[in-house]
C-alpha positions, 0 to 999 in steps of 0.5 A, a space after each residue: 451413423 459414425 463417421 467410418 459408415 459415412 465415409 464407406 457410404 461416400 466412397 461407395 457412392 462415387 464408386 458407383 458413379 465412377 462405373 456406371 458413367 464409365 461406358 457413356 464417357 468410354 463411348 464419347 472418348 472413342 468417338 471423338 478420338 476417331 473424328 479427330 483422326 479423320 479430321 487430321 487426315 482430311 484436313 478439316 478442322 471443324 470444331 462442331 464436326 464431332 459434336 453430333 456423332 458424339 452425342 448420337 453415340 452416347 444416345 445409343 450407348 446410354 439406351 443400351 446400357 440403361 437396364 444395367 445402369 437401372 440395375 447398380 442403382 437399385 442394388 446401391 440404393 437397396 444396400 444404402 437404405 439396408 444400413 450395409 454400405 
C-alpha cells in the first residue's frame, strides 16, 4: 500500500462516518432546536429538560437506520479488504 491508497482509504473511511452519523447528530439537532423553542417560549431554563427527549429521539433514529447503517459498513469493509478503496 503507498501513500496515495492510504491516503484514499483515510478519506473514504471518515466519508463513511461523516454519513452514516449524520441521521444520529441530524436527529439530536432538530430535537434540541426545538425544546430550546419551547424553553423559550415558557420560560423555563432547565438544562436537563432536553436531555431525555434527545436521547429517546437518537434511540429510535439509531434503531431505524440501523439496517442502512449495517449496510455502508459492510460495502465499506467489502471494498477496503477488496484492495479497491
Amino acid at each position: 500500500m503507498n501513500v496515495d491508497q492510504a491516503t484514499d482509504l483515510v478519506r473514504e473511511s471518515l466519508t463513511v462516518m461523516l454519513v452514516v452519523s449524520a441521521p444520529i447528530l441530524i436527529a439530536a439537532l432538530i430535537i434540541g432546536l426545538v425544546i430550546s423553542i419551547i424553553q423559550a417560549a415558557t420560560q423555563i431554563q432547565e438544562q436537563t429538560l432536553s436531555f431525555v427527549p434527545k436521547i429517546l429521539g437518537m434511540g429510535v433514529i439509531a434503531i431505524t437506520v440501523m439496517p442502512w447503517i449495517g449496510k455502508m459498513i459492510m460495502e465499506f469493509a467489502q471494498r477496503m479488504f477488496a484492495g479497491g478503496a
